[in-house]
N, C-alpha and C positions, 0 to 999 in steps of 0.2 A: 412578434418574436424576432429574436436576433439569430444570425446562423453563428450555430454552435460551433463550427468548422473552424470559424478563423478566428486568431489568437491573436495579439500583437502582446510583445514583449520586450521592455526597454533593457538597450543594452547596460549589460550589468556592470557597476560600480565595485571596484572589489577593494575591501582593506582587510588586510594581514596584521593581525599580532605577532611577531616574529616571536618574542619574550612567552605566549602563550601557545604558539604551537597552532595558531587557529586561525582561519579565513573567512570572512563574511561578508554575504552578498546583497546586494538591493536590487529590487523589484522585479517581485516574480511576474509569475501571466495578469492580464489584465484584459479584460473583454472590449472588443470595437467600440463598442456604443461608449467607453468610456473613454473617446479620444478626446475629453478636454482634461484628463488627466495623464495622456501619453505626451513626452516635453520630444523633442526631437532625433532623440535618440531611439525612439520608439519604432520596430523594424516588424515586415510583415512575415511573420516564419512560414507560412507557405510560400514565400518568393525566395530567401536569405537564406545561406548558408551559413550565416556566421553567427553559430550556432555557441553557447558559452556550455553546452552540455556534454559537447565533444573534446572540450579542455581541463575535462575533469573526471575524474573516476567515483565510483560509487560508492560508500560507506557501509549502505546498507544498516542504517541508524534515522531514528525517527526524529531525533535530533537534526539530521541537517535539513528539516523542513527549513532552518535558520544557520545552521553553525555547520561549517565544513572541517571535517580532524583528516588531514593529514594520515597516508597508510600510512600501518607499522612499516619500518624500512624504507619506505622513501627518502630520497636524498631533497625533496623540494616540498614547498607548499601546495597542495592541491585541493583544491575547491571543488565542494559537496552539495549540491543543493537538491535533497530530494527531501522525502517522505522512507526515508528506507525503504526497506520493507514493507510497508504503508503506502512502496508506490511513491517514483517520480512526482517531483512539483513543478521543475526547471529545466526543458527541454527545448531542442528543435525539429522541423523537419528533417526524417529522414533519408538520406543515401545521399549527404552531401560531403564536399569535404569539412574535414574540421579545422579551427582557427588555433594554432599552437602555441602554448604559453613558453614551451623552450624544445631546441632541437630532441632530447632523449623523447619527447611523446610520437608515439605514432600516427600513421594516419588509420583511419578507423574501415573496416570492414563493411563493406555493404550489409545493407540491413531492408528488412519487410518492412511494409507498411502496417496500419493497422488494418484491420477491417471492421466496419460496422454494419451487425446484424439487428433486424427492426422485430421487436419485440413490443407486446402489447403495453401502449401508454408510451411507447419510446423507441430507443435500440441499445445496444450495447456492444462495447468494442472490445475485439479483440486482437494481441497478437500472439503470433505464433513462430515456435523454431525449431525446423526440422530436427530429427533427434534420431537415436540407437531404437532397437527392436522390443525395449521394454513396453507397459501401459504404460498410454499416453497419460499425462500431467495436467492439472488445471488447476492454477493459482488464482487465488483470491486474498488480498490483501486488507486492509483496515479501513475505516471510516474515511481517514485521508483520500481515499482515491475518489472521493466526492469533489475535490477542491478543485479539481480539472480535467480533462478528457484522458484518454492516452496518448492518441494522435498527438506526436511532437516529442515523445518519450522513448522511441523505438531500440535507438543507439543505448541508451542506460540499460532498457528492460533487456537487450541484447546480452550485454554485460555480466550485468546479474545472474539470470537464467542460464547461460552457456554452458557451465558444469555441471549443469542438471541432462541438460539436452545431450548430454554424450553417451546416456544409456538408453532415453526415452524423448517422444517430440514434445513440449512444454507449450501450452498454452495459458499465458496472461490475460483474464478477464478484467476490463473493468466495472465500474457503477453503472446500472442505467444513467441515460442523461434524455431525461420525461420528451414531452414533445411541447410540454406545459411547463417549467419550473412553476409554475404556481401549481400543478401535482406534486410536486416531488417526496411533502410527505408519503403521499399513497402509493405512488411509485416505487420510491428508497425502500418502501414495508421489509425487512428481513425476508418474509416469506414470500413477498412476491417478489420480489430480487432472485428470489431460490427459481422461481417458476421462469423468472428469466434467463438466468445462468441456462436453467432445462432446455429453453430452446435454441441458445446457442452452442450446445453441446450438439444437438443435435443437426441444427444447421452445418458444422464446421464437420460434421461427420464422424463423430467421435463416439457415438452410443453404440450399441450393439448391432452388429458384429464385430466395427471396429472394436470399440469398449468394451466391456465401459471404462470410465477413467477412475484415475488415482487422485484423490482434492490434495494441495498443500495450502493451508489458511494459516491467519490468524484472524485475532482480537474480531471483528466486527465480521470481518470474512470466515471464521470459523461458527459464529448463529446463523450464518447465512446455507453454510455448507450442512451443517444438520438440521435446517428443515429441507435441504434439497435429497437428503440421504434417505428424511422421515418420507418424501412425499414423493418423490423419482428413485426408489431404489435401485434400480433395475440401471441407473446411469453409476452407480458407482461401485467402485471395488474396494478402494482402501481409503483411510481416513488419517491425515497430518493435519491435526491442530496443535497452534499455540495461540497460549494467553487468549483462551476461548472461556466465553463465559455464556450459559445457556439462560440468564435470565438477568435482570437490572432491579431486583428491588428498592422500591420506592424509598426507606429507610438507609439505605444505605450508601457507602461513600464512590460506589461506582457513576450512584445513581445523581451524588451531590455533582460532582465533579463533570458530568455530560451537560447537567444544568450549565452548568457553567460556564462550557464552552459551547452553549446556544446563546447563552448570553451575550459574552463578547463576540460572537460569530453575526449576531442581528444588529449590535450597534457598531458592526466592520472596524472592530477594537483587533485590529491583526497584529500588533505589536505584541500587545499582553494572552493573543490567545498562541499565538508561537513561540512566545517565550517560554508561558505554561507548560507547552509540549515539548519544547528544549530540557527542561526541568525534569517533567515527568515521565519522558519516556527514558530516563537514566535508572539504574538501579537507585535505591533510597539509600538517601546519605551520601550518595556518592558527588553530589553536587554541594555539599557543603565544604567549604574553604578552597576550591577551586573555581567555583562557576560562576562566580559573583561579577566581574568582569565580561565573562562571555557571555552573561545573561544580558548585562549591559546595553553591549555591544547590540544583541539580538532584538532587543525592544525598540534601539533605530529605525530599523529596516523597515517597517510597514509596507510591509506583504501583499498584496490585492489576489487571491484566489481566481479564477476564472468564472467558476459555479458555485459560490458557497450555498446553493439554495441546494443542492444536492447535499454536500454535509450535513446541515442542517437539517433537513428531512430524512434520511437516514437516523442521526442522534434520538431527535422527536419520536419516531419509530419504534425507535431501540429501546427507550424507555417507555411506551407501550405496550401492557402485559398481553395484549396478543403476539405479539414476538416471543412470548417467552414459550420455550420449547423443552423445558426439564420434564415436562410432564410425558416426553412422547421421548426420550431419549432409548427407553427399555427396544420400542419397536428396531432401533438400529441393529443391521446385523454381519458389519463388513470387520475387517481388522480394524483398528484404528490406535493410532500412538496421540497420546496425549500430552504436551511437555509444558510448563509453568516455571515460572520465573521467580524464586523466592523473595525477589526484590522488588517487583511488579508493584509500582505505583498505580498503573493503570485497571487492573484485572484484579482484584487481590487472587493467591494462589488459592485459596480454600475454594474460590468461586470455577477457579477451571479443577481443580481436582471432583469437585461433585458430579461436572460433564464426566471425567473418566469414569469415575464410580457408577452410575448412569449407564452406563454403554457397557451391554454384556462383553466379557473379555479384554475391554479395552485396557491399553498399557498406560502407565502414567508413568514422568519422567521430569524429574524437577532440577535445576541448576540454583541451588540457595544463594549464586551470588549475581544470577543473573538477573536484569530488567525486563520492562514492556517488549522490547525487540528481541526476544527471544532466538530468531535466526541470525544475529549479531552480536549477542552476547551469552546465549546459551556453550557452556561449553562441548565443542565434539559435534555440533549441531547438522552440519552437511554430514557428516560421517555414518552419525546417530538415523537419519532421517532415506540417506543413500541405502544400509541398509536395508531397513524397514522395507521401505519401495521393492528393493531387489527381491524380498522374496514373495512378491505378486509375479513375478514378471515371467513370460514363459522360457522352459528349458528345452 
């Protein structure tokens, strides 16, 4: 076995289309044992500060697993490379300082580390930021967060989260990461992932009497969060899904489309399975007569994941009708808001509206023009979701 701890990541290559508005970067994480493919720019981020994730701000778009957009309002270019939503891809160690692309950026705020809690077959990490007197929060994000640890991420997830943390303390889980990667289908299981979240919930001290907590999921993180609701009630109070789907039937195009990215995921086709995800985690149609170019661009890069055996087993999983949880949705009995993307390439919206439907009382909330990243392109979405929380929270 390889220790999962250490990373190495070549420093990154960046070229800008000035004329499209867009920055793109090469080569993400890449595992030790693969130093006959690290060239010499290849830096050890548990020793290095020089960190390319502190020079860029976060999008919060599944999209920049490959393609970085520029904020709205920014006077400069600014380089993206995560998993949105979906969870950091391109990180460093952190509480260091950061490497500045021009004097307006600042220097960054100390920041936690992760923690890693040992759970059966594995552990799982997490981080945490201290927050306001609301329920505490516990994020689970998509399939992506299989591509790599957290650790290294801390400064983006910092980022991210901060505006949450101002009412309640926010904790970021990620994937198990097996003790086996030759587990990791059995490991990744939906349901036993649920059972893992359980004990880091409770490890981190957040079940009852702290607790219980508030989930905010999506897409893969949201089947995960309803069998943790079906089978730890008692840990949770309220429920934020998006672009959640409680089942993968075999016929259908959720279920083409995982195929597919197991496919290129086993023949380490990283170009075309993150271009695919450039694509399709946009609203539909929205990529036609503009993306062509940035698709491009994004099919260069070939990407190297850290863990794709985590992905990978997750997907496998997910399309496994023991994961499927529609049948057990009735027993849920917390609040829960349910929001879908009428554009969702990835989920179609019928598949997360039957989860609402499902779930006595639960609310359903659709944006027809939003995509897969529903906290990125839903419109009103922090707003929408702030509320919600606040009226769990005691007065």
């Amino acid at each position: 076995m390889h220790t999962l701890s250490e990373r190495r990541v070549r420093q990154s290559r960046v070229a800008a289309d000035a004329g499209a508005g867009l920055v793109v970067a090469h080569d993400v994480f890449e595992r030790d044992d693969l130093g006959s493919r690290t060239d010499s720019g290849g830096i050890d981020i548990l020793e290095s500060g020089d960190r390319l994730e502190d020079v860029v701000e976060l999008a919060d778009h599944a999209v920049d697993l490959v393609l970085g957009q520029p904020q709205a309002g920014e006077g400069r270019n600014v380089l993206d490379v995560s998993a949105g939503d979906h969870e950091p891809m391109l990180a460093g160690a952190a509480g260091r300082s950061a490497v500045k692309e021009s004097a307006a950026m600042s220097e960054p705020a100390e920041v936690e580390r992760t923690t890693s809690i040992p759970i059966e077959g594995g552990r799982i990490e997490a981080f945490q930021i201290a927050g306001g007197p609301g329920v505490p929060l516990v994020v689970l994000g998509g399939v992506e967060l299989g591509f790599r640890p957290l650790a290294g991420t801390e400064s983006v997830l910092q980022r991210r989260w901060a505006g949450r943390a101002r009412r309640r303390p926010v904790t970021v889980l990620g994937r198990p990461i097996p003790d086996d990667l030759a587990d990791a289908t059995l490991v990744m299981h939906p349901r036993v992932i649920a059972d893992g979240v359980s004990v880091a919930i409770k490890a981190l001290n957040l079940a009852p009497p702290v607790g219980p907590v508030a989930i905010e999921a999506e897409s893969g993180g949201g089947r995960i969060s309803l069998w943790l609701t079906v089978e730890h009630p008692q840990l949770i109070a309220r429920l934020v899904l998006s672009s959640v789907a409680s089942e993968t039937p075999a016929d259908g195009p959720m279920a083409t489309r995982m195929a597919r990215w197991i496919e290129l995921a086993e023949a380490q086709d990283w170009s075309r399975l993150f271009t695919g995800f450039a694509a399709q985690m946009q609203p539909a149609g929205d990529a036609e007569g503009n993306g062509e170019d940035a698709f491009s661009a994004a099919a260069r890069l070939q990407p190297r994941p850290a863990t794709p055996e985590r992905f990978i087993g997750e997907l496998q999983a997910t399309l496994d009708p023991s994961s499927f949880v529609t049948s057990r949705l009735g027993e849920i009995r917390v609040p829960t808001l349910v929001l879908a993307g009428g554009k969702d390439q990835v989920v179609p919206p019928d598949r997360t509206r039957q989860v609402a439907d499902g779930i006595p009382g639960a609310r359903f909330e659709i944006d027809p023009e939003s995509g897969h990243t529903v906290r990125q392109s839903f419109h009103g979405y922090d707003e929408l979701v702030e509320s919600f929380l606040a009226e769990g929270d005691p007065h």
